[in-house]
C-alpha positions as CSV (number, residue, x, y, z in Angstrom):
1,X,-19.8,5.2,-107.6
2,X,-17.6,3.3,-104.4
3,X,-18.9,4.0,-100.9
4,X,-16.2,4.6,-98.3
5,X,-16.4,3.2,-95.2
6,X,-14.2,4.6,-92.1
7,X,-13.3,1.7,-90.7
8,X,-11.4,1.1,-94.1
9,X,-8.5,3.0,-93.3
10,X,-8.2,1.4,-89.9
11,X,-4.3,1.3,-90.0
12,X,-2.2,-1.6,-87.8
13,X,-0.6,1.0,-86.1
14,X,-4.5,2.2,-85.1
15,X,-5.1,-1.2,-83.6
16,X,-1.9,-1.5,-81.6
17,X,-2.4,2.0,-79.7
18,X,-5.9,0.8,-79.3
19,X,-4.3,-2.0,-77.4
20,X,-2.0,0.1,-75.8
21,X,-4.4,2.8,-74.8
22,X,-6.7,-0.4,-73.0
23,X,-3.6,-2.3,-71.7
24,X,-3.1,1.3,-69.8
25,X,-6.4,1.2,-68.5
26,X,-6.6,-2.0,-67.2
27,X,-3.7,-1.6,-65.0
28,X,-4.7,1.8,-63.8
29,X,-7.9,-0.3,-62.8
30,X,-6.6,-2.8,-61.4
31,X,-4.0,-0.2,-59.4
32,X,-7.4,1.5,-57.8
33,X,-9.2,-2.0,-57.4
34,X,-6.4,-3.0,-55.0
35,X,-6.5,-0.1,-53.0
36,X,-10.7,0.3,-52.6
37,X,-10.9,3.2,-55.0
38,X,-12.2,1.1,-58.5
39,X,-15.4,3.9,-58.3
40,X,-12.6,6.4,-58.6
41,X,-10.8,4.7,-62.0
42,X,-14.9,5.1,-63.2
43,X,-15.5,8.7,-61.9
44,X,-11.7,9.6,-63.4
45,X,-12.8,7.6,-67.2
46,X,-16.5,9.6,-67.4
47,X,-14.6,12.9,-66.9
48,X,-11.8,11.8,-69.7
49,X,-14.7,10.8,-71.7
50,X,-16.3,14.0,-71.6
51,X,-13.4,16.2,-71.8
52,X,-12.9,14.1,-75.3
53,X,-16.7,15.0,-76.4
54,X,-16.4,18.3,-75.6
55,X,-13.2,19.5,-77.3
56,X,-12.3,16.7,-79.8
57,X,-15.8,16.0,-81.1
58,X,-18.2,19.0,-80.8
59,X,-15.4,21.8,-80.6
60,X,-16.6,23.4,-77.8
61,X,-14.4,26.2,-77.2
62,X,-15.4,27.5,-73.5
63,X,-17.1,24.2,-72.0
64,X,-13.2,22.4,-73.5
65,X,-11.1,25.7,-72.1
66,X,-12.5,24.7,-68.6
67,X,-11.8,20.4,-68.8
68,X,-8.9,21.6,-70.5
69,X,-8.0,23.5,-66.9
70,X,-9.8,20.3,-64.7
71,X,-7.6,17.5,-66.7
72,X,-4.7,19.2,-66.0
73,X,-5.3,20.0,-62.1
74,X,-6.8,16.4,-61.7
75,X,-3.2,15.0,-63.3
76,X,-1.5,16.6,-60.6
77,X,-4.3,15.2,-58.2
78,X,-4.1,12.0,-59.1
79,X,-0.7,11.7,-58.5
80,X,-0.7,13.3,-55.2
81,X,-3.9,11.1,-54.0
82,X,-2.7,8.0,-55.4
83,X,1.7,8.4,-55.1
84,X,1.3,5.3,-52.5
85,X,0.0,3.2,-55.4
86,X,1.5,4.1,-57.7
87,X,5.2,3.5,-55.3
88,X,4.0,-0.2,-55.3
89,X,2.9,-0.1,-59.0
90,X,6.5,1.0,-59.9
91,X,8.0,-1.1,-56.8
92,X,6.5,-3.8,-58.7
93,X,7.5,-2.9,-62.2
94,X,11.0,-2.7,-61.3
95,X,11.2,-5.9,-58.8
96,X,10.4,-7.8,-62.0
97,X,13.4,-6.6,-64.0
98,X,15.3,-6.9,-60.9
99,X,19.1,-7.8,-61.6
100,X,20.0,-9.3,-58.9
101,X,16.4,-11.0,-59.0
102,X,17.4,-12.6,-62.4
103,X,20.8,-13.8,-61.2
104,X,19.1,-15.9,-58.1
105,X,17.0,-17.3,-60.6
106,X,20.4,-18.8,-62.3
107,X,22.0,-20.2,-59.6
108,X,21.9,-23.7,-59.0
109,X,18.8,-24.8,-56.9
110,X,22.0,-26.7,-54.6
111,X,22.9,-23.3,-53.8
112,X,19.8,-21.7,-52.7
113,X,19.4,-24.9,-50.1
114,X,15.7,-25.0,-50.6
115,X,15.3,-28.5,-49.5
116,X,17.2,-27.7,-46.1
117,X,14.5,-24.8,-45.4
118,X,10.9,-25.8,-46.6
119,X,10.6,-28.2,-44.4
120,X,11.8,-26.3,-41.6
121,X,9.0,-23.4,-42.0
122,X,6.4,-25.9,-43.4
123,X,6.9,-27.7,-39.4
124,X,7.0,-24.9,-37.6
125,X,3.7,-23.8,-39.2
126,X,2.0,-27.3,-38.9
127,X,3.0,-27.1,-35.1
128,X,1.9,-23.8,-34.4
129,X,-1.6,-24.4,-36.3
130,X,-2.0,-27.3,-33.5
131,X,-1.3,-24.4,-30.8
132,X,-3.3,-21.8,-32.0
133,X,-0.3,-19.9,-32.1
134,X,-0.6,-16.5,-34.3
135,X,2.5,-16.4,-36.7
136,X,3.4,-14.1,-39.7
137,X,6.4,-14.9,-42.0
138,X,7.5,-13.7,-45.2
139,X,9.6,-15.1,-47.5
140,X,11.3,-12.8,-49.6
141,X,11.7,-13.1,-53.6
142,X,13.3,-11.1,-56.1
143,X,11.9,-8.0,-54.4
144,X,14.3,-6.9,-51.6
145,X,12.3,-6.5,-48.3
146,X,15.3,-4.5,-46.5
147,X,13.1,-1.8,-45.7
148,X,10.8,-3.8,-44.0
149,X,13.6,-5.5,-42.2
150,X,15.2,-2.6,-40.7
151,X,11.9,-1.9,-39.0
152,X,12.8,-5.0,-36.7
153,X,15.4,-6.9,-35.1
154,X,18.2,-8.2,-37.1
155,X,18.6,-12.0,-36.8
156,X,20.7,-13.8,-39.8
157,X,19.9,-17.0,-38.1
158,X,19.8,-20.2,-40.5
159,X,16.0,-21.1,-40.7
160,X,14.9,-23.5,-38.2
161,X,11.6,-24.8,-37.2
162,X,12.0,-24.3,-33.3
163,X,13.1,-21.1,-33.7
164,X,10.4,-19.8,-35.8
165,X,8.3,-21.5,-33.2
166,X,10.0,-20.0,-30.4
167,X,9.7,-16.4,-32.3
168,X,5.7,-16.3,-32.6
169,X,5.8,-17.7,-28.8
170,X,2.7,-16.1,-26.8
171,X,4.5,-13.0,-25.0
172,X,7.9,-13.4,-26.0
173,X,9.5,-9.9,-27.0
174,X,9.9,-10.8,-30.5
175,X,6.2,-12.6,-31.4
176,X,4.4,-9.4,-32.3
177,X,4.9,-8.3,-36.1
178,X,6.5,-10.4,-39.3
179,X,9.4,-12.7,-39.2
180,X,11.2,-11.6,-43.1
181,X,13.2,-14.8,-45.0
182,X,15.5,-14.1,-47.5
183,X,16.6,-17.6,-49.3
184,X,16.8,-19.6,-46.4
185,X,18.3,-17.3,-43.7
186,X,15.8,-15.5,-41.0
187,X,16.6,-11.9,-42.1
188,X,14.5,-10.0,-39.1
189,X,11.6,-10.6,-37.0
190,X,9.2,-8.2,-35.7
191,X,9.1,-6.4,-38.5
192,X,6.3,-3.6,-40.0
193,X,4.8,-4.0,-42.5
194,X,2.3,-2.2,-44.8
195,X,-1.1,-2.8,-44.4
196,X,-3.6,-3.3,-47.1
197,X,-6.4,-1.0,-48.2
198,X,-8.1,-3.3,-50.0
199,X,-12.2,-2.9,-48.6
200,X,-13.0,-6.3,-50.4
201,X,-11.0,-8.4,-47.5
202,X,-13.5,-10.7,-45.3
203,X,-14.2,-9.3,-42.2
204,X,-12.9,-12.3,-39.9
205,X,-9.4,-11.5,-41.3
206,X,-7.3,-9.6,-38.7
207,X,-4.7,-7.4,-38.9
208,X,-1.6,-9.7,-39.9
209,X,-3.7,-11.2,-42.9
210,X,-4.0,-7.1,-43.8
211,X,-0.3,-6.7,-43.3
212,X,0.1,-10.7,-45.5
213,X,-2.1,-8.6,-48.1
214,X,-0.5,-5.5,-48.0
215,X,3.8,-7.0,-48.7
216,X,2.0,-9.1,-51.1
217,X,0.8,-5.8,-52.9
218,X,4.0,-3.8,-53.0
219,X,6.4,-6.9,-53.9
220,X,6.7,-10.1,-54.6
221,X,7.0,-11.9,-51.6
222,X,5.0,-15.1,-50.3
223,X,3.5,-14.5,-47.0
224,X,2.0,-17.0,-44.8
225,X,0.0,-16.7,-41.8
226,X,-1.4,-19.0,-39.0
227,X,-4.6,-17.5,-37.8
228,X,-4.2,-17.4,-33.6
229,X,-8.2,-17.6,-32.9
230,X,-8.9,-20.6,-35.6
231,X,-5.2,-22.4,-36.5
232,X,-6.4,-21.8,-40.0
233,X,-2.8,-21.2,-42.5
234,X,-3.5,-18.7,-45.1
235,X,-1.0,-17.0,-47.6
236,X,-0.8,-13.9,-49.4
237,X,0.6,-13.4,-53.1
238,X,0.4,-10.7,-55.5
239,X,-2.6,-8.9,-53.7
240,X,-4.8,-12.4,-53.2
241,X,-4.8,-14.2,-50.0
242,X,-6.4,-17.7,-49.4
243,X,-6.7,-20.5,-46.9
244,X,-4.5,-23.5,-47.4
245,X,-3.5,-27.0,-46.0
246,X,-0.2,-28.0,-44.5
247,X,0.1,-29.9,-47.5
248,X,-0.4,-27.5,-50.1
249,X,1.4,-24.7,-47.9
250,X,4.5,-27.0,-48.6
251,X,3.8,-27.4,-52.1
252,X,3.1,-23.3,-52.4
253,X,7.0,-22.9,-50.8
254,X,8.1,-25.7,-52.8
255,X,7.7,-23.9,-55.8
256,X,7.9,-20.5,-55.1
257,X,12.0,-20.9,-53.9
258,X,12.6,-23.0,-56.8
């Protein structure tokens, strides 16, 4: 006489929601690790867990009846707690299957005159990092950044390196807040923007490295910044930000427009 074992019947269609069910998770943690809340994603998987011991393991009808009522609420909760994440987690989503995204990425790289524009903001940040001169620009990829833009003054200026310099100017009306890009025209400048949550940023990092952080979280933008107390250039993509050289900050925008 045989002996069964259960992971036997293990069916491929078994494995793949497996996959599914951990491909879901990871996101969701990686949606609370952004914004400082990764206990949270832990608190919100012990309470699943138990819910799934308690009614779909040891059929307990009363202690199940009440998860039953706390899993359902806490949905709702969630949601509510969490709709600005979950904004940039479907901001996100859809920037990526973007339209007009994927027709820029088909037009000839003559078109997008990357080569007349790189060097332009790759100047004006080498000569502001001399100064000491605090700067925040953000160069806009498939992800539209009009809402941002409307929050400042409308520009449509071709991108020029004394003009960006001019811009981040000490006490000129215009220095204070982000300068948006969009494929090689200066959209706006002193623009809003969003300001990251994240609780895992270094203390020495001001507010425009949280604001670098923050555009870099809800699309899919390249932001650079040139810190005004150490000259230091950093940039911000997809929710990391790091300190860079002027020759690797032309490499970064060398690729990321092409």
């Amino acid at each position: 006489m045989g002996y069964s074992y259960p992971f036997m019947t293990l069916r491929l269609l078994d494995i793949i929601d497996i996959l599914l069910v951990a491909t879901i998770l990871y996101w969701c943690y990686q949606l609370l690790r952004r914004s400082g809340a990764s206990n949270l994603f832990w608190g919100i998987v012990l309470v699943v867990m138990a819910w799934f011991l308690v009614s779909g393991i040891f059929h307990l009808e009363m202690t199940g009846a009440i998860f039953d009522r706390v899993i359902s609420v806490g949905a709702f909760a969630v949601i509510v707690l969490f709709q600005e994440e979950l904004r940039s987690f479907f901001y996100r989503l859809g920037a990526n299957l973007n339209i007009v995204g994927l027709g820029r990425r088909f037009l000839p790289k003559e078109k997008k005159q990357a080569d007349q524009y790189v060097g332009q903001i790759a100047l004006a940040c080498s000569n502001m990092q001399k100064t000491h001169t605090g700067a925040l620009i953000v160069m806009e990829g498939d992800a539209l950044l009009h809402e941002y833009a409307d929050t400042g003054e409308a520009m449509g200026a071709v991108v020029s390196a004394r003009l960006i310099e001019q811009i981040f100017f000490k006490n000129t009306p215009l220095h204070d807040g982000a300068l948006i890009l969009s494929h090689g025209k200066m959209m706006a400048a002193a623009c809003i923007l969003p300001v990251s949550k994240n609780n895992t940023i270094p203390a020495h990092y001001g507010l425009r490295h949280r604001a670098a952080l923050g555009i870099s979280e809800k699309s899919d933008a390249l932001a650079i910044i040139v810190s005004e107390e150490t000259g230091h250039i950093s940039v911000a993509q997809d929710g990391k930000i790091r300190e860079v050289s002027a020759q690797e900050l032309t490499q970064l925008i060398t690729e990321f427009v092409n």
